[in-house]
C-alpha positions as CSV (number, residue, x, y, z in Angstrom):
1,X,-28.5,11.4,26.5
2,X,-25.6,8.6,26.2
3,X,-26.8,6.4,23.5
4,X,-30.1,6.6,22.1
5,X,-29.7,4.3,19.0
6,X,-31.6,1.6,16.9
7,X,-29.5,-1.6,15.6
8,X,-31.9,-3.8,13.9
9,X,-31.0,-7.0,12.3
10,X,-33.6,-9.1,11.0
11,X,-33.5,-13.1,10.5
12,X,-30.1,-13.2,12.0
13,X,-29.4,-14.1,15.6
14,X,-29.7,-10.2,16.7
15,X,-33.0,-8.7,15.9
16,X,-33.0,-6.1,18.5
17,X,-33.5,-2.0,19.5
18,X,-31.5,-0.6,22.4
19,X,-32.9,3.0,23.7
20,X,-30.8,4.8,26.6
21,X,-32.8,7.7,27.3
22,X,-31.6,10.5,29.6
23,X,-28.2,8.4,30.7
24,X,-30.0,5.7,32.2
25,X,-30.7,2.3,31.2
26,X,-34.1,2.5,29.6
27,X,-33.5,0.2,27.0
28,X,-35.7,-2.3,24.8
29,X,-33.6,-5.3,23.5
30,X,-35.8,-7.6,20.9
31,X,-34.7,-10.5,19.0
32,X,-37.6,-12.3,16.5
33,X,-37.2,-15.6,15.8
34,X,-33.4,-16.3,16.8
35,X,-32.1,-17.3,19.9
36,X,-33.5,-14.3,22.3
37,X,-36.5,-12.7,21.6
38,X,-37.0,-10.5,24.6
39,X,-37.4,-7.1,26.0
40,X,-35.6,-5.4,28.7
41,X,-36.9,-2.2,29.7
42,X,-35.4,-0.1,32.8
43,X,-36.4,3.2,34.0
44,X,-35.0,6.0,36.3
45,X,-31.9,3.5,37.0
46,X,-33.6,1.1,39.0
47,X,-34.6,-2.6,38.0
48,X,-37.5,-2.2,36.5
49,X,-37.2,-4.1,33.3
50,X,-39.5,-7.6,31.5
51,X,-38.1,-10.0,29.9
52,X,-40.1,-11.8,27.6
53,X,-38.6,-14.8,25.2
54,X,-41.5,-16.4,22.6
55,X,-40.8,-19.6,21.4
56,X,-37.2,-19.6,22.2
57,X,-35.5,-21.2,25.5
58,X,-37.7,-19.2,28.3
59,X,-40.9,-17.9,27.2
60,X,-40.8,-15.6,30.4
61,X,-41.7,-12.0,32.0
62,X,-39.7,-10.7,34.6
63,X,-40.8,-7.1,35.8
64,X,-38.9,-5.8,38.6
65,X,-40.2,-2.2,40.0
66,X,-38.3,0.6,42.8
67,X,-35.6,-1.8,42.9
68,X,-37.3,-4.1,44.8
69,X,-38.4,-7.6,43.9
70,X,-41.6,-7.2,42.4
71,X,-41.9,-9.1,39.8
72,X,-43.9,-12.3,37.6
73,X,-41.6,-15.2,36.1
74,X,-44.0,-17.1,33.2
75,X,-42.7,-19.4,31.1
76,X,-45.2,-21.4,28.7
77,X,-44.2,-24.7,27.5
78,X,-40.9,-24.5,28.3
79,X,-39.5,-26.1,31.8
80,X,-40.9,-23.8,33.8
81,X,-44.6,-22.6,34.2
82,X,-44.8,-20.6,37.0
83,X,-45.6,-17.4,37.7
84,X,-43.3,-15.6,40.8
85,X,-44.3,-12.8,42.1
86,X,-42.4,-10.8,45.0
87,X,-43.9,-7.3,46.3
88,X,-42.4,-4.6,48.1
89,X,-39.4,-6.6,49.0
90,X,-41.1,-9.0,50.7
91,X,-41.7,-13.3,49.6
92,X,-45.2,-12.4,49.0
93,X,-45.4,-14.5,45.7
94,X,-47.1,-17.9,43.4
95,X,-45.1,-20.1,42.1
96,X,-46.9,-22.3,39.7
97,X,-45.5,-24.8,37.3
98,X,-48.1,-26.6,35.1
99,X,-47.0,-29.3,32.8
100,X,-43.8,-29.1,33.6
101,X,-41.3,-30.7,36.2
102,X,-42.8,-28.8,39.0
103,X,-47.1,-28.7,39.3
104,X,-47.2,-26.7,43.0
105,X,-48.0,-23.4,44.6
106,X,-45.9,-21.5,47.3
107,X,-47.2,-18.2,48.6
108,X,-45.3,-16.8,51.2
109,X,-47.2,-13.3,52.6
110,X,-45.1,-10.6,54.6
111,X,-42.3,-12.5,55.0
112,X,-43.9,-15.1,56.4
113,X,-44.5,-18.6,55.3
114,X,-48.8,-18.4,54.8
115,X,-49.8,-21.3,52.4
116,X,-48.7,-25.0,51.9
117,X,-45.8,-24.4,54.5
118,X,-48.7,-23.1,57.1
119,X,-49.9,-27.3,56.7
120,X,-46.6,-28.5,57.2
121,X,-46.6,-26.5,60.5
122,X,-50.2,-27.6,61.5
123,X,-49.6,-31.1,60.9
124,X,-46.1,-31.7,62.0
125,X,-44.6,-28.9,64.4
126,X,-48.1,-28.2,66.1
127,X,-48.0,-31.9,67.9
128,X,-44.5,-31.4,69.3
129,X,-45.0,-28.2,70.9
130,X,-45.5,-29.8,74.3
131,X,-42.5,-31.1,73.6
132,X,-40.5,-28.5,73.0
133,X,-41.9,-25.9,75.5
134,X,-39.7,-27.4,78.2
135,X,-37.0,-26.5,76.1
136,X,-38.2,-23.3,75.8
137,X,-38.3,-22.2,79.1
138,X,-34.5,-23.3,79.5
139,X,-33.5,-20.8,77.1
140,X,-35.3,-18.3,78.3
141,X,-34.2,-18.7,81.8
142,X,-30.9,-18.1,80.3
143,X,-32.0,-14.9,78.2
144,X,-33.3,-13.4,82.0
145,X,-29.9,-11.8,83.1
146,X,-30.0,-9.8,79.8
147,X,-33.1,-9.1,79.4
148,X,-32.5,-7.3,83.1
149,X,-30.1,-5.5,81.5
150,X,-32.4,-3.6,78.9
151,X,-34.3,-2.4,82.0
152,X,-32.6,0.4,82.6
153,X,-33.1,1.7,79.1
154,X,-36.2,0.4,78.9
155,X,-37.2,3.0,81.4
156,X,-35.5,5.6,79.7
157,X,-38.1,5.5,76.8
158,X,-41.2,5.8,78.9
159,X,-41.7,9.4,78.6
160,X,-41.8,9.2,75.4
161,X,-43.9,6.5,75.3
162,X,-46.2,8.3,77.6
163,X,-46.1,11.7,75.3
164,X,-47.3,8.9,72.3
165,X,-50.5,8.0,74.6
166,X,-52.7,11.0,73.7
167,X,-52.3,10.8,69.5
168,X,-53.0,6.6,70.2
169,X,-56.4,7.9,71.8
170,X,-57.2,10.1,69.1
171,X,-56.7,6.6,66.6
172,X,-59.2,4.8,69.0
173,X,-62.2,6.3,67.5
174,X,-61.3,5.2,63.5
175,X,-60.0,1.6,65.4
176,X,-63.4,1.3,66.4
177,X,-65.0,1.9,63.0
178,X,-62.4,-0.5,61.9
179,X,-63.6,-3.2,64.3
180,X,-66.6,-2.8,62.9
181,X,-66.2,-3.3,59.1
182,X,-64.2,-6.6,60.4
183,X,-67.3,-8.2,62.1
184,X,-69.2,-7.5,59.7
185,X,-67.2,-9.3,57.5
186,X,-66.6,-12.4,59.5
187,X,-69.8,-14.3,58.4
């Protein structure tokens, strides 16, 4: 245990408690009514922390769990009134600004763009695609000489794809019953 401590200063600019348990930064800062009134809070050494500001500059949480970027932005009649969310790593998150500079929502799934940007593609890149597949094919035809060269490799992982054959027939069975949750959900 480093520093487990409590400074506390009340109606000054630093109203705050700072915890280190177990040599790690699991701390809470708090500061009432002065310039920062927030907590941080990480555990186990990774990022997982809020901050949250009241009637200050941000009013805001940011939570951030296993190091990844999982967490909510909200700040509440400040600038910025959003909420951003970002799970397992990956852009799957709301951005939402009400009454501010910004009224919009992004939501970008898996690391793909699925939401406003998904309109932009239907309405815009959808049209030129007969355009552009012309193009296509003249890159590919240059990617052919090197994609011959992965052959040979290719070939080398066949066995083992072929000893993977037997456990994907054993899947088929719960596949099936999967199939058949999805139709019945597509009324």
């Amino acid at each position: 245990m480093a520093i487990n401590g409590i400074v506390n200063s009340i109606n000054g600019l630093n109203n705050h408690i700072v915890n280190d348990i177990n040599g790690l930064n699991n701390h809470i800062v708090n500061d009432i009514n002065g310039l920062n009134n927030h907590t941080v809070n990480d555990i186990n050494g990774l990022n997982n922390h809020i901050f949250n500001d009241i009637n200050g500059l941000n009013n805001g949480i940011v939570n951030e769990i296993n190091g990844l970027n999982n967490g909510i932005v909200n700040d509440i009649n400040g600038l910025n009134n959003g909420i951003i969310n970002d799970i397992n790593g990956l852009n799957n998150g709301i951005v939402n600004d009400i009454n501010g500079l910004n009224n919009g929502i992004v939501n970008d799934i898996n690391g793909f763009k699925n939401g406003i940007v998904d309109v932009i593609y239907g309405i815009f890149v959808m049209p030129c695609m007969p355009i552009l597949w012309p193009f296509f094919g003249i890159y590919m035809s240059f990617l052919m000489p090197f994609m011959a060269l992965l052959m040979p490799f290719m070939a080398l992982l066949m066995p083992f794809m072929a000893l993977l054959m037997p456990f994907m027939a054993l899947l088929m069975p719960f596949m099936a019953l999967l199939m058949s949750f999805m139709a019945l959900l597509m009324p």
